[in-house]
NUSE-433850 format. One record per residue (C-alpha): residue number from 1; z, y, x negated; residue in one letter. Coordinates in nm, 3 decimals, decimal comma, padded with zeros to 5 digits, always signed. Each point is the difference from the previous one (the first is absolute). Layout:
residues N
SITE seq      pz      py      px type
SITE NUM       Z       Y       X    a
...
***
This chain:
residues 169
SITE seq      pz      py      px type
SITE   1 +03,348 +19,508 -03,027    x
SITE   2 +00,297 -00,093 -00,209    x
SITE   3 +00,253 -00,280 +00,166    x
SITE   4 +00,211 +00,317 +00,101    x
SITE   5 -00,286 +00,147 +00,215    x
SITE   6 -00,041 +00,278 -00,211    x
SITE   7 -00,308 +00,040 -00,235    x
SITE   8 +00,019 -00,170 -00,416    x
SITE   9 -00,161 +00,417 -00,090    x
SITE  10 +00,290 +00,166 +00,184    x
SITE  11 +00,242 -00,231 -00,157    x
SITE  12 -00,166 +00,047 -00,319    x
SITE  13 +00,006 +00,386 +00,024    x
SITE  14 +00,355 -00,021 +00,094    x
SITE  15 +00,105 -00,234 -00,269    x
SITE  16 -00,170 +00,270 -00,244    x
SITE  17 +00,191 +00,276 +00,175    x
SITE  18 +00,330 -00,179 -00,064    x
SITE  19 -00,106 -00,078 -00,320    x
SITE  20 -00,094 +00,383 -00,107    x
SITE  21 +00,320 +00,093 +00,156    x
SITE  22 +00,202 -00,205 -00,242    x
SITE  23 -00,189 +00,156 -00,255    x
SITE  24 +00,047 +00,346 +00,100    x
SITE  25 +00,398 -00,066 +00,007    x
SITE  26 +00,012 -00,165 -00,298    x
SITE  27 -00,181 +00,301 -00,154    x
SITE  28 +00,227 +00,212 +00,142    x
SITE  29 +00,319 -00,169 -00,190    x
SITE  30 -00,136 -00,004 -00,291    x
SITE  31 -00,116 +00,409 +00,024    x
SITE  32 +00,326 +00,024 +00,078    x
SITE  33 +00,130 -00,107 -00,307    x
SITE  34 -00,273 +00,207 -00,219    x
SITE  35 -00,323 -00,188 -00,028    x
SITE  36 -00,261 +00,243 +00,103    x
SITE  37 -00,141 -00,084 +00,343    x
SITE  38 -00,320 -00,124 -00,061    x
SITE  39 +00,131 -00,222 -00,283    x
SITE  40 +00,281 -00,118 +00,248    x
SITE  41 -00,284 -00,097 +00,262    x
SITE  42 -00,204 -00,145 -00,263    x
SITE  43 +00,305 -00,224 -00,119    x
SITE  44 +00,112 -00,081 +00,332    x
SITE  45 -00,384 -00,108 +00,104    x
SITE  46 +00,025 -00,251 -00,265    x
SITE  47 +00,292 -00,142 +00,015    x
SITE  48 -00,039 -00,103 +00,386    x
SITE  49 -00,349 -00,031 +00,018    x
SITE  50 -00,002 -00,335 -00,254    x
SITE  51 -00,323 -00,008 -00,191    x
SITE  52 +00,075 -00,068 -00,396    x
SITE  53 -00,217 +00,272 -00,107    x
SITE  54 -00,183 +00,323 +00,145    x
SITE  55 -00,252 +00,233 -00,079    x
SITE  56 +00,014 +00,358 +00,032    x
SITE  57 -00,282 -00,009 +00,311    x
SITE  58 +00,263 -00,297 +00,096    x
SITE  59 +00,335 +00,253 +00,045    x
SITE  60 -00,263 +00,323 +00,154    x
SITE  61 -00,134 -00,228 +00,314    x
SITE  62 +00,303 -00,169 +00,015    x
SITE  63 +00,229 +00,332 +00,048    x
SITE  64 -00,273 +00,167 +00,160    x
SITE  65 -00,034 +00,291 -00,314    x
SITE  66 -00,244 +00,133 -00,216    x
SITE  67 -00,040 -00,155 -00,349    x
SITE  68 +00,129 +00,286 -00,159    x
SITE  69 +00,349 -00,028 +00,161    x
SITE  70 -00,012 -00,305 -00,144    x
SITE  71 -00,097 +00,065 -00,356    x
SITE  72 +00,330 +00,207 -00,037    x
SITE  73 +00,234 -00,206 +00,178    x
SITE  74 -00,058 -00,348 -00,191    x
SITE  75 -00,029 +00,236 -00,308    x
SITE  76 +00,404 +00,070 +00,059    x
SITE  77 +00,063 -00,367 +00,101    x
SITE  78 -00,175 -00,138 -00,336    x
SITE  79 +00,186 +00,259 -00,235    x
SITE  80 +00,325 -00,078 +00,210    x
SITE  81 -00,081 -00,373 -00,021    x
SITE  82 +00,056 -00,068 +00,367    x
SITE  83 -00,381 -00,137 -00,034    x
SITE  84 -00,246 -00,119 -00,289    x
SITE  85 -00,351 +00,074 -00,080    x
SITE  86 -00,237 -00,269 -00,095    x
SITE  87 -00,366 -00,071 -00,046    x
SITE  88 -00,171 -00,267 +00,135    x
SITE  89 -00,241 -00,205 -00,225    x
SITE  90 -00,366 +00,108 +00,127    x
SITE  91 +00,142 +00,298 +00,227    x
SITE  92 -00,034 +00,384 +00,008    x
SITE  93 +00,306 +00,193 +00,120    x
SITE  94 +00,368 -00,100 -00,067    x
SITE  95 +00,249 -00,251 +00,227    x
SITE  96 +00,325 +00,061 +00,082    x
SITE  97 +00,272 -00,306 -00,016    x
SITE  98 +00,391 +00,027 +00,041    x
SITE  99 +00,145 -00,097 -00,250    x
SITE 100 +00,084 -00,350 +00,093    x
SITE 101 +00,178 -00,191 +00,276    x
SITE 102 +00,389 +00,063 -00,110    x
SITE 103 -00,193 +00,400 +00,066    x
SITE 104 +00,381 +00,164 +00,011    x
SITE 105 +00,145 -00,139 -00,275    x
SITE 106 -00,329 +00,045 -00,186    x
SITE 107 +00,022 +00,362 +00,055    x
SITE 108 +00,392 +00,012 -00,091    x
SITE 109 -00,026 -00,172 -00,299    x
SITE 110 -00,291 +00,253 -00,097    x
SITE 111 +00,217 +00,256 +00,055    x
SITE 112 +00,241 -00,093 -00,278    x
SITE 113 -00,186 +00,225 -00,282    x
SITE 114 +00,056 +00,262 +00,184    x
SITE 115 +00,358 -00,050 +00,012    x
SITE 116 +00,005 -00,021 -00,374    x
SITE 117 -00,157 +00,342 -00,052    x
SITE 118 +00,291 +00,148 +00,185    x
SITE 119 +00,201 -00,191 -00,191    x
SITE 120 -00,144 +00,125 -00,334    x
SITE 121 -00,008 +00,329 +00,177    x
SITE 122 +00,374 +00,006 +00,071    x
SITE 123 +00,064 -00,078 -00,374    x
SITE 124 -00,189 +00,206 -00,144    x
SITE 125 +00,149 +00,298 +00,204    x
SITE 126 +00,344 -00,122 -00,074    x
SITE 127 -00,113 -00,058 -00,367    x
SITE 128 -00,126 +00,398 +00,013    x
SITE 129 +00,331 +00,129 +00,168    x
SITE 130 +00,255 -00,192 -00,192    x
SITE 131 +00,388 +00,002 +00,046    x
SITE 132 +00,129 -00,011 +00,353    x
SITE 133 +00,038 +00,171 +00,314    x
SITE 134 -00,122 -00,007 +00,326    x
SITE 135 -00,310 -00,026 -00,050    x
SITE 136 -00,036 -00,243 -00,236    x
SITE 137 +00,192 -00,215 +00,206    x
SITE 138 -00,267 +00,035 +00,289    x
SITE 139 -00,246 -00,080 -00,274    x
SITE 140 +00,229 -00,318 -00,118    x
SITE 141 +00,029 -00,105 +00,399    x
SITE 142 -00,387 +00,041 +00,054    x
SITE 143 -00,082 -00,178 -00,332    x
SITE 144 +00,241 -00,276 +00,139    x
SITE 145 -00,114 -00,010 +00,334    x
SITE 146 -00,392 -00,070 -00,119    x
SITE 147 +00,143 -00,296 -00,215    x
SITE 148 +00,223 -00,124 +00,287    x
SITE 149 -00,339 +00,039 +00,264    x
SITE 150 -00,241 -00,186 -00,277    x
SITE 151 +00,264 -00,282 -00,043    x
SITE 152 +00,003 -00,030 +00,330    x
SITE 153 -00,316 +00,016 +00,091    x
SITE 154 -00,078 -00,299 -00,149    x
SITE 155 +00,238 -00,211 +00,103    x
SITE 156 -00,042 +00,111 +00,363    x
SITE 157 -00,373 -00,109 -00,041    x
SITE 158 +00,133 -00,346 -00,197    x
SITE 159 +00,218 -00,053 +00,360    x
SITE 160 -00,333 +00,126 +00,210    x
SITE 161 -00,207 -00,271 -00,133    x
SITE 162 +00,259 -00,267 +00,018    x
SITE 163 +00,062 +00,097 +00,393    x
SITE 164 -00,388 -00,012 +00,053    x
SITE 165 -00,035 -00,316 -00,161    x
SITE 166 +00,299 -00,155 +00,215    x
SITE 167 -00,169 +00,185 +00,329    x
SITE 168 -00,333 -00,197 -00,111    x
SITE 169 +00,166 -00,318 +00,027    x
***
């Protein structure tokens, strides 16, 4: 019996309960904001469950799926960069890592490419329609607004990592 007369297996069961609750709601904001679902569940499995890396066989017993779910879902979050794919020296099958610690800003910063090719997107279509109007100044604002967001970007992730560090004093 634990000290609160109630069994260490029930606490243990309930603990994992909580802990695949989490999971599930955390999955559930990021569907919300377009990641497929079993890519959000995937993602939000590894981020609160803690271990540095995981194998495919890892994420299925873990989430309670088949394989194959899983196969497709860390397929999206490796081309999307939300999660890396790695071999391990003397090991079949692939891991699966975030990124790094700093995970957010990590995937932010990774982001910032993309941001360029709407930027070179933008100019080019302004480039093609030449002279003015309406609609190249909606091209001019998007084209600006990239710029303005990749700028930003990294200085919001320059003030991240300073905050951190002062929280980690």
């Amino acid at each position: 019996m634990a000290p609160d007369g109630s069994s260490g297996e029930s606490a243990e069961a309930e603990a994992d309960e909580r802990f695949m609750r989490a999971v599930e709601r955390l999955g559930q904001t990021l569907e919300g904001t377009g990641v497929p679902r079993m890519s959000a569940r995937v993602f939000a499995y590894v981020l609160a469950e803690g271990r540095d890396t995981y194998t495919a066989r890892d994420l299925a017993e873990g989430l309670q799926v088949s394989p194959a779910a899983i196969s497709g879902a860390v397929k999206f979050l490796v081309d999307t960069r939300l999660l890396l794919r790695e071999r391990a020296p003397g090991r079949r099958g692939d891991l699966f890592r975030i990124i790094d610690d700093d995970v957010w800003s990590t995937i932010l910063e990774a982001r910032i490419p993309l941001l360029g090719h709407y930027v070179r997107g933008a100019e080019e279509a302004i480039a093609i329609m030449g002279g003015d109007g309406p609609g190249v100044r909606r091209l001019e604002e998007t084209r600006d607004f990239f710029l303005f967001v990749q700028e930003d970007i990294a200085g919001t992730t320059d003030r991240w990592r300073r905050h951190r560090a002062d929280l980690d004093r």
